[in-house]
N, C-alpha and C positions, 0 to 999 in steps of 0.2 A: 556524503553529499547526496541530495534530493537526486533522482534517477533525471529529473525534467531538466537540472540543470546542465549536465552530462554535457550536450551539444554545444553547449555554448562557452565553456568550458576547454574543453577538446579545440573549437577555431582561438579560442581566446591564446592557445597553446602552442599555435599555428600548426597543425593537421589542417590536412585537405582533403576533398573527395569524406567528409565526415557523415556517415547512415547513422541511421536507429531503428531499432529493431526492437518489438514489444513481445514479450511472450507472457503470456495470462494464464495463472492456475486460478482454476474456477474449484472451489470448496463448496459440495452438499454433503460431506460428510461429519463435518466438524473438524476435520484434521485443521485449522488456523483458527481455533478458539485459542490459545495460548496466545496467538499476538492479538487476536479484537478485547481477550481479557487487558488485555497490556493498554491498548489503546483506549479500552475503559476508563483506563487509570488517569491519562491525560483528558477528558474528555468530562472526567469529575474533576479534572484542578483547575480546565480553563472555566468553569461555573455556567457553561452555557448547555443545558441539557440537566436537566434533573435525576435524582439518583431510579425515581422510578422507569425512566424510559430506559436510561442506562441499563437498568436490570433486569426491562424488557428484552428489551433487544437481545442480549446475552442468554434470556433463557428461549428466545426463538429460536436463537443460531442452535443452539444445544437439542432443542426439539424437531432440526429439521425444516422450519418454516422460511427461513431465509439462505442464503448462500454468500459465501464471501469471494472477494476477488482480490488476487495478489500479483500487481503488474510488476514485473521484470523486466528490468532497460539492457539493453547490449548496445552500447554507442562505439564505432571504430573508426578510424581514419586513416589516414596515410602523415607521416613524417618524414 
């Protein structure tokens, strides 16, 4: 389940007093090139993005020119 949905979810379940909580690994090393690889993959099937920007992008992450960001949801509540 998408982390955005989490909240809505959790009241839908009847929790109460329901937080969220973000926590962000921020990537300049390359250590999440296996999932922006991965996400390549979808990103050449939905055809909106060309294989050249694709392969851009993929060798900037690899050279250090960009950074990636992997947001972690923590949703809790009371039952």
């Amino acid at each position: 389940m998408a982390g955005r949905k989490l909240y809505g979810s959790f009241r839908d379940a009847g929790f109460e007093d329901v937080r969220v909580q973000v926590s962000v690994l921020t990537d300049t090393v390359g250590f999440l090139l296996p999932i922006l690889t991965n996400m390549a993959t979808y990103a050449r099937a939905c055809g909106r993005l060309d294989e050249q920007t694709i392969a851009g992008c993929l060798r900037d992450v690899q050279a250090g020119r960009h950074f990636a960001l992997l947001p972690q949801f923590l949703v809790t509540g009371r039952g």
